[in-house]
C-alpha positions, 0 to 999 in steps of 0.5 A, a space after each residue: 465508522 469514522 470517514 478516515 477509518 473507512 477510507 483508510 480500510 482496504 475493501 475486499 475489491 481493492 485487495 482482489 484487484 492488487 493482488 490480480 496486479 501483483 500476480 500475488 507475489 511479494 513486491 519485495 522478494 517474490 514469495 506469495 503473499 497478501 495485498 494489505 501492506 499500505 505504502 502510505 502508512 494508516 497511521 499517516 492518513 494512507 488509503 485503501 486504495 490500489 493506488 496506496 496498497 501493494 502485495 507482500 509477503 508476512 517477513 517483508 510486511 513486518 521489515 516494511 512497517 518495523 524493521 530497521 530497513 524501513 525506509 528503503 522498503 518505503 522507497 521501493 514500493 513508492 517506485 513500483 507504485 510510480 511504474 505503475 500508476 505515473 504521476 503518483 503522487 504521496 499526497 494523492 493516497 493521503 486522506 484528506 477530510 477536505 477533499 471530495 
């Protein structure tokens, strides 16, 4: 397995712990849901880590990652993400082959 597609993979402990963090619910609506949603997109280089990784429910997942209310979903999991771990930071749950 390619470095980035692993580090870009949610383990099995990192979805156990969000979903623990997150009560198993929806971050967005409340409904139960599953810890896969990556705030910082796979596509852009967003790991599996708690840090990058929140709950959602399927409806929201998909608004999340194709609806047209994209952004203030992206807005609102960087807030949660901020509640919880301050000084989060983008560029922090970013892959980077670079850095150790």
């Amino acid at each position: 397995m390619h470095r980035r597609t692993k580090a870009c993979a949610i383990p099995k402990d990192v979805k156990q712990r969000v979903y623990e963090r997150d009560k198993g619910r929806c971050i967005f609506c409340g409904a139960p849901g599953l810890p896969e949603a990556h705030v910082i997109s796979r596509a852009h280089g967003g790991m599996g880590i708690e840090q990058n990784i929140v709950t959602v429910c399927r409806n929201c997942h998909e608004r999340m990652d194709n609806g047209i209310m994209r952004s203030a979903y992206q807005k609102a999991a960087v807030e949660y993400l901020q509640l919880i771990y301050p000084g989060w930071r983008k560029e922090d749950v970013i892959f980077d082959k670079y850095r150790d």
